[in-house]
C-alpha positions, 0 to 999 in steps of 0.5 A: 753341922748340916751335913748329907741330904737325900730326896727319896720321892717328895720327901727331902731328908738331912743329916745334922750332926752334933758329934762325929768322931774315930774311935770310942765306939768298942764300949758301945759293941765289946766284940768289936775288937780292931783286930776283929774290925779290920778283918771287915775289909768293906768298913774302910775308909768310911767306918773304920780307920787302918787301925781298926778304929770305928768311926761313928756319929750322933746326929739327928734326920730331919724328914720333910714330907709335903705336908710336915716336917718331923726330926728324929731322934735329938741327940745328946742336948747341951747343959745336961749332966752325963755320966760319959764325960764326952758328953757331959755339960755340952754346949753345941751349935746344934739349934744354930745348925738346924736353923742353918739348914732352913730347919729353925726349931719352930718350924718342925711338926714333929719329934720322933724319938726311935726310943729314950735313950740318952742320945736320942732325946736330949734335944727334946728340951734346952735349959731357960732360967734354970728349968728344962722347957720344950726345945720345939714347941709347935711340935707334937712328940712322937714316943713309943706308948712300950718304951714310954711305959718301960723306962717310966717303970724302969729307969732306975734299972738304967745308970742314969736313965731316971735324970734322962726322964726327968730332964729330957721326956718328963718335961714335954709330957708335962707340956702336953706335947707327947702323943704316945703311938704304937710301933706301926704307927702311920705319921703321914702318908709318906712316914711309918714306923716299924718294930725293931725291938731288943735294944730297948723294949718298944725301939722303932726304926723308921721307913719313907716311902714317896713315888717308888722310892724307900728309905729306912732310918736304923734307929739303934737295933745297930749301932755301927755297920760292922753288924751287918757283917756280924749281927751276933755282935751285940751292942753293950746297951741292948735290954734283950740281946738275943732279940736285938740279934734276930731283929737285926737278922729278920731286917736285914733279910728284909732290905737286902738287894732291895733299892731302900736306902738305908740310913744310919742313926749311928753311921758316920759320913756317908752315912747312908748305903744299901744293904748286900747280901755277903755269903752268910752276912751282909755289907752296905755299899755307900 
């Protein structure tokens, strides 16, 4: 479903999302106890419930920008075999609910995936006569030319992470869709990448910058905001955790009190805050 949209300057960007639930999310961060959540008292109500439950989402930002539009990350995909049964063999109204935020997949310019996990690229293909063919076929596909090569070499060191490649990101090389970039790579004048390195080797987080105004798109170097009050908390799919720890520390001190609106890849509604300094930590206001 369409969900939030934000303007930062000229650039328009909206949230569609493909899964938003309670609970489910301690598997991603193992330290993030309820009793430990609710210590956090600023999560609730937006990203933990009374109990201590984690709120979280899959969805995917759409980016226009006066000249393009680029939708990053895709998330999980229908008719993919998963090894979380949530979500395995989907079958989402998600291509009708970026039609009906005036997004039809024609129309996007530009797939971004912020890295190749499962639940940023599955939307990269859709299944037609049985094989797996571009989903946005006008599109070039952004990827990190770090994370490509990683997970090529690596993905049978993954649980599953080879039938992702071969359903979801071999395919759109096999097109000639994929422009492989580098993790400062300018898209447009007003969309850049940043290195945000640790949960996975080449991992990107995105910033808009458009008359003044900023925005940032987290991508996965933190799951929940729960981390920006415990960066040590480490998410459980982190390929180096100690430089997925001081990535988070070195970014958080770059956005903090800061007007950047921060968007979250994994952040349930609203979504989107700016960062604080919190003593020794820092919160996000929404």
């Amino acid at each position: 479903m369409a969900g939030e949209v934000w303007k930062v300057g000229q650039v328009k960007i909206t949230r569609v999302v493909e899964i938003e639930a309670t609970g489910g999310m301690s598997r991603i961060i193992p330290d993030a106890t309820r009793e430990r959540v609710q210590e956090i008292g600023w999560l609730y109500p937006h990203f933990a419930d009374e109990a201590g439950r984690m709120r979280g989402a899959i969805h995917a930002l759409i980016v226009e920008t006066p000249d393009r539009t680029i939708i990053v990350d895709t998330c999980i995909g229908n008719d993919k075999q998963r090894g979380v049964s949530a979500w395995n063999m989907l079958d989402t109204s998600f291509l009708a609910d970026i039609t009906a935020a005036g997004y039809p997949a024609e129309r996007i310019d530009n797939v971004l995936c912020t890295h190749l996990h499962v639940d940023h690229v599955g939307w990269n293909t859709k299944l037609v006569d049985g094989a797996w063919v571009p989903t946005f076929a006008n599109a070039r596909y952004l990827m990190g030319n770090t994370e490509f090569a990683h997970w090529r070499a690596h993905a049978d060191q993954m649980d599953g992470q080879d039938i992702i490649m071969q359903d979801s990101v071999l395919p759109i090389l096999d097109a000639g869709l994929v422009d492989l970039v580098e993790t400062d790579h300018q898209i447009c004048p007003e969309v850049r990448l940043m290195a945000t390195p640790g949960h996975t080797p080449g991992h990107v987080s995105v910033m808009i910058e458009s008359d003044g105004e900023k925005a940032f798109i987290t991508g996965d170097f933190l799951h929940h905001p729960c981390q920006l009050a415990h960066p040590e908390w480490s998410s459980a799919p982190d390929s180096d955790p100690a430089q997925a720890i001081a990535t988070r520390r070195e970014t958080y001190a770059q956005l903090a009190d800061e007007p950047i609106l921060v968007i979250g890849t994994h952040f349930a509604t609203p979504t989107a805050g700016y960062l604080k300094r919190d003593g020794e930590a820092w919160r996000l206001d929404v």
